[in-house]
N, C-alpha and C positions, 0 to 999 in steps of 0.2 A: 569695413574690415580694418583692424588695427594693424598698423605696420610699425616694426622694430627697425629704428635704423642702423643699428649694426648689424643687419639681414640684407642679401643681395635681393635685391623686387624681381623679384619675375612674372611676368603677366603669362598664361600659357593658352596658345591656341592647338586646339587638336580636335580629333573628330573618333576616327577608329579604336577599335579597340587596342590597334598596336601603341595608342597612345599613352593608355591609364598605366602602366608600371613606371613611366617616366614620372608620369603627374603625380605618382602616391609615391615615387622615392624621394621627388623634391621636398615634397610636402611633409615627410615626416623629418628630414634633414635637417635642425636648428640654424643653421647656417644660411638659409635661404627663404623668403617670406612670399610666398604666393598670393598677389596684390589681387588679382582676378584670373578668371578662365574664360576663356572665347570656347565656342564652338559650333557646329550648323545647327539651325534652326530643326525643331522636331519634324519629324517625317511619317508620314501616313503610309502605314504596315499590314500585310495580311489582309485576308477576307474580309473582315469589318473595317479595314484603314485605317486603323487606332493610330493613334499621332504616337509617337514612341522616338523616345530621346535618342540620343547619340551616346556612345558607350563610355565620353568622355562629363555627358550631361547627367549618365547615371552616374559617375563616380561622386560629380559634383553634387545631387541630392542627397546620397548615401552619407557625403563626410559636411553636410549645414554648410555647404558652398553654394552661393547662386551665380550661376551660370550665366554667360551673356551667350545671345543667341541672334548675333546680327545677321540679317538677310546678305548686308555687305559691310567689313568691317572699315571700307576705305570709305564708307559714305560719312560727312562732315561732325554730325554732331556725336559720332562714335568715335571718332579721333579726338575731337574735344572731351569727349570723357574719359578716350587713354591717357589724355594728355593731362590730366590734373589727376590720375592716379602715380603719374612719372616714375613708370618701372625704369629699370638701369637695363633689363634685357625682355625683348619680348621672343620666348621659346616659340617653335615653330614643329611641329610631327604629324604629319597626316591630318591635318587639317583640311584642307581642302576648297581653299579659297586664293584667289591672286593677291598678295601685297602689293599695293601701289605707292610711288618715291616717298612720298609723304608720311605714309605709314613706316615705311621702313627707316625711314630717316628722325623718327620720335622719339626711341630709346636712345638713354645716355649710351652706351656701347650696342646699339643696333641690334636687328632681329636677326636671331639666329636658329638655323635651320638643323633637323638631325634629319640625313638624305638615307633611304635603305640600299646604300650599292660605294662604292669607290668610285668618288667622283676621277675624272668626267669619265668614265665607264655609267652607262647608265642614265641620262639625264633624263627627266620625263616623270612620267604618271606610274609607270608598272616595271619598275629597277628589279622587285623580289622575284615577277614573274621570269622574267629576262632572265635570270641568270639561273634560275632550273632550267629553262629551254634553252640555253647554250649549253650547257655539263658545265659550268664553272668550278672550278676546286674550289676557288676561296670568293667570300663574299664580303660583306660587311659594311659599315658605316660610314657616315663623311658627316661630321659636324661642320658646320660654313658661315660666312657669316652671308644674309641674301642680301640680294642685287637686286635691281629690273629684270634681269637675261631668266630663263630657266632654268634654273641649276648651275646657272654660270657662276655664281659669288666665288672668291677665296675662302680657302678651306685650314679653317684650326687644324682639327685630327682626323686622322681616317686612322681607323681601327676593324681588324681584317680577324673572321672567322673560318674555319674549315667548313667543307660540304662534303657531306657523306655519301651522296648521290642517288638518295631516297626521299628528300626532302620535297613535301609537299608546299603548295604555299602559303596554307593552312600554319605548317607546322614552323617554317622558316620565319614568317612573318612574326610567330611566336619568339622563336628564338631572337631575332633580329629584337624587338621590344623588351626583351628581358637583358639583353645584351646590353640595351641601348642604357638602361633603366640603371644598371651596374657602374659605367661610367662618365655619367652625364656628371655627377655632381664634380667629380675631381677634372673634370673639362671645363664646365662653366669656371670653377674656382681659379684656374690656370688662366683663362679669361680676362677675367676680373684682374689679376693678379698681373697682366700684363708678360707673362711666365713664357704663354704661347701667341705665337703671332699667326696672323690669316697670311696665306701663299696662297698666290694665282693656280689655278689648274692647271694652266698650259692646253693643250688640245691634243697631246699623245695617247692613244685608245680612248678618243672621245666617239660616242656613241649616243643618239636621243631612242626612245623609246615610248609609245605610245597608249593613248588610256586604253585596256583593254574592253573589244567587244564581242558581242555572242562570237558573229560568223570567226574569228580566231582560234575559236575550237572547235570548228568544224572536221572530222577527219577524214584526210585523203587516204586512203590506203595502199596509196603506189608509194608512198613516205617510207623510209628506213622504219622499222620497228622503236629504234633508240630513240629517235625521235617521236614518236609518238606517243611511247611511254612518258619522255619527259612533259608532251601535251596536258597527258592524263595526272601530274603530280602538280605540274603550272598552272592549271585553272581550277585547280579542286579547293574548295568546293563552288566557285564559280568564275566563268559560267561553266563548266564541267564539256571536260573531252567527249564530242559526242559523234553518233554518227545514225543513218537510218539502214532499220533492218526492214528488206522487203517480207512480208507473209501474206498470203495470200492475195498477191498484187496489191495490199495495201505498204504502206510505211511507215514504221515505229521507231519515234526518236530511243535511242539509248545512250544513258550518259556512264561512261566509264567512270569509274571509281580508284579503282588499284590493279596495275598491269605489271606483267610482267616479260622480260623479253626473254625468248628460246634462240638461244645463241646459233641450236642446228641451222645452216642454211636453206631457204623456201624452194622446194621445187615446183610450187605451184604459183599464180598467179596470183597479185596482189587481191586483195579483197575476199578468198578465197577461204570457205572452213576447210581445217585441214584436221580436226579433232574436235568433236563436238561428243562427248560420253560422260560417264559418273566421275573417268577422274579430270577433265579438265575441257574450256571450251578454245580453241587457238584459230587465230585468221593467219593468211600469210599475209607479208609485207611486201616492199621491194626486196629489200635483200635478206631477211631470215623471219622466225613469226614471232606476236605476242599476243598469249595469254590473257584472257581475260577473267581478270578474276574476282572483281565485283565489279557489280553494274546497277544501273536504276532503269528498268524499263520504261517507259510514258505511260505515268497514271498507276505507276507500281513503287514501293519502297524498296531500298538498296537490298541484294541479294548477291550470295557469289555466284561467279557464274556457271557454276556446277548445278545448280537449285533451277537458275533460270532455264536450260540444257533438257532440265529432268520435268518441266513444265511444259518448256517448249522443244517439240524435236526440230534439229537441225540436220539437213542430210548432209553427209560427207561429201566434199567437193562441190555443192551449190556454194552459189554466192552470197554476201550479205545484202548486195544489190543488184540485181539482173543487172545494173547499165554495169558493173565492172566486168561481168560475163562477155558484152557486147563488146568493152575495147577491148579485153583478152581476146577472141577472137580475132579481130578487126586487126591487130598486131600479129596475128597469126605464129603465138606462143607456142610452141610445139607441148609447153607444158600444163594448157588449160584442159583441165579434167572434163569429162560432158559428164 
């Protein structure tokens, strides 16, 4: 690959899809020369296991980029070969891999990271999740430059977006990339330029956060309604809010899709149908219900839950789970239905 040297080098590691509007704004930007792409190794997908790239390795085929594709990019002779490409930054987004000192310490102006959250709010694996499941207003960015620590580095810019309080992960994660993608190049540039300087974090609303797994979306239904909606917006599309519906003494996983919360207060017991007909299906909560209003039953495709209602009868006042029937009881709610 030819490089211009009045072009900043950027070597770019990434992986997800939230990665490619960064990589394709750099990329067409005359101002900046993309020396190579890192990203994971292809991964075995679907029923057949088809080895199938990373969304950052399709981009890389689609635009006659080859792609590197180290197993670990701190192993020796892949440093040696960062190392005689001698980018001046090596960009860092969801990639997915640990840097180690050596690595970090390659680049003439060091590796630099774009985090999805306001450092230190957020350090970790799952920032976009976290902040649907708290109700955050504002969200947003933290370009850094990295450290050793996790998400410890000083931080260039944090640049801060509103939340509308609808936002799946799906869709924020979108926004966040396209966000991200708008001002990266006049941040790197400020960089380079010496313009903008890295600041320590400090540790005021420091917070870590954890890679999300299945049982995280498991749902209790003794939970606020609020919160569980925002369950069902934070793991969508995985691993998707889910929960089991008893029938017939058997148990059917169901994965909520899109809820909604009924602000009336519940007089029945958590876990509880409280309206199950043509116009809508509603469980109670702890303290008011929600709506369910699409779902994916086990071994079914997503439907609203009016379709699923008119498939499957649900009687008024049974539970979703006989055991929430048992501690309703067992608490001797005066408001458990028989």
């Amino acid at each position: 690959m030819l490089i211009n040297k009045d072009k900043i080098k950027i070597y770019f590691m990434g992986s997800g899809e939230i990665s490619v509007p960064v990589l394709d704004e750099l990329a067409r930007d005359d101002r900046f020369e993309i020396c190579g792409c890192a990203t994971q190794p292809d991964q075995a997908k679907g029923r057949k296991r088809t080895l199938t790239a990373t969304a950052v390795g399709e981009w890389c085929a689609a635009n006659n980029i080859e792609a590197d594709k180290p197993d670990d990019v701190n192993e020796t002779n892949f440093l040696s070969y960062l190392g005689k490409l001698c980018p001046q930054i090596i960009l860092v987004f969801a990639f997915g891999q640990i840097l180690r000192k050596e690595l970090l310490d390659l680049p003439e102006l060091g590796c630099i990271n774009i985090h999805g959250s306001l450092l230190p709010k957020y350090r970790g694996a799952s920032p976009v999740n976290a902040a649907i499941l708290n109700g955050d207003k504002l969200t947003g960015i933290s370009i850094m430059k990295m450290d050793e620590g996790l998400d410890e580095g000083p931080v260039y810019k944090k640049l801060t977006i509103e939340m509308t309080g609808r936002e799946t992960y799906m869709s924020l994660s979108k926004q966040l990339a396209d966000f991200s993608a708008d001002h990266i190049a006049g941040a790197l540039l400020d960089i380079v330029s010496g313009e903008t300087r890295a600041v320590e974090q400090g540790s005021e609303g420091l917070s870590i956060v954890k890679k999300i797994k299945k049982e995280n979306a498991v749902i209790d239904w003794n939970q606020p309604a609020v919160k569980i909606e925002r369950m069902v917006r934070a793991y969508y599309p995985w691993p998707g809010a889910w929960f089991q519906l008893e029938q017939n003494s058997k148990l059917r996983k169901m994965i909520i899709t899109e809820a909604d919360v009924n602000s009336t207060h519940s007089n029945q017991c958590p876990g509880q149908i409280v309206q199950a007909d043509n116009e809508a299906w509603v469980v109670s909560c702890s303290d008011t219900n929600l709506e369910i209003k699409k779902c994916i039953p086990e071994g079914k495709k997503e439907m609203t839950g009016r379709d699923f209602i008119r498939g499957c009868k649900l009687e008024l006042g049974s539970f979703i789970y006989e055991k929430n029937n048992r501690e309703c009881r067992a608490s001797a709610n005066e408001n458990c239905l028989s």
